[in-house]
C-alpha atoms as one frame of an Amber mdcrd trajectory, in Angstrom:
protein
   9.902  -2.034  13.728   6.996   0.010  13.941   4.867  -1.187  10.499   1.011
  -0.453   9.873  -0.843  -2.329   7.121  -3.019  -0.403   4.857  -5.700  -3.294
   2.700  -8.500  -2.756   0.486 -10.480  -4.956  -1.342 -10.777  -4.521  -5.467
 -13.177  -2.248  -6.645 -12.946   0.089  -3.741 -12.570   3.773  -3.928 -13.580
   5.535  -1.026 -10.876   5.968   1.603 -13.206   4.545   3.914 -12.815   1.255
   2.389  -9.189   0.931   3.614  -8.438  -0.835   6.936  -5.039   0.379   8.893
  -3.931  -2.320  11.174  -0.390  -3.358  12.943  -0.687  -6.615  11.488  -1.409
  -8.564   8.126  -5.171  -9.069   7.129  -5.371 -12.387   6.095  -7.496 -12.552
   2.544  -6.894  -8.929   1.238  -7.142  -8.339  -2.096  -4.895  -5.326  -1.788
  -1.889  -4.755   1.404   0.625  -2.619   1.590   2.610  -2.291   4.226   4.782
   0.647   5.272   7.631   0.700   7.932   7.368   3.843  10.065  10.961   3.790
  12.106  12.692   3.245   8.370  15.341   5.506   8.111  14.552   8.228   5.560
  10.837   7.525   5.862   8.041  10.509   5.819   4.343  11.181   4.704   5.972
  12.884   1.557   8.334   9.704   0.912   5.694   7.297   1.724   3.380   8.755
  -0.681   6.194   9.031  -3.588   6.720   4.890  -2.754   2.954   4.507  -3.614
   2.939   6.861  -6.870   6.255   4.692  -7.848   4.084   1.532  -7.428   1.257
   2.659  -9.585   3.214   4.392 -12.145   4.628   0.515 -12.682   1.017  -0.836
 -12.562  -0.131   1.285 -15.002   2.832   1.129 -17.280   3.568  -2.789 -16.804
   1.518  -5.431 -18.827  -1.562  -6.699 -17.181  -1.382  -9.177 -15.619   2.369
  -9.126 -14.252   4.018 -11.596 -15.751
């Protein structure tokens, strides 16, 4: 599989903040991690998997229970 990990730590803004790596960074506040060979997968899709995650965070209790 061909996966990149995007991580951030809290409080950070600024795309320049974000690290892209092929592999998990140990001690991230924040990781996501998004499968590039998944069937069905595209920039558009991608980003629609990300506005479906914050739409929950947002709309979900704090903290997740």
């Amino acid at each position: 599989m061909a996966d990149r990990f995007y991580s951030v730590e809290f409080g950070a803004k600024a795309k320049t903040s974000v690290t892209e790596s092929a592999s998990t960074t140990a001690g991230s506040d924040v990781e996501l991690r998004i499968t590039y060979d998944a069937t069905n997968n595209s920039k558009t899709a991608a980003i629609n998997a990300i506005e479906a995650i914050y739409n929950a965070i947002v709309e979900d209790t704090w903290p997740p229970v």
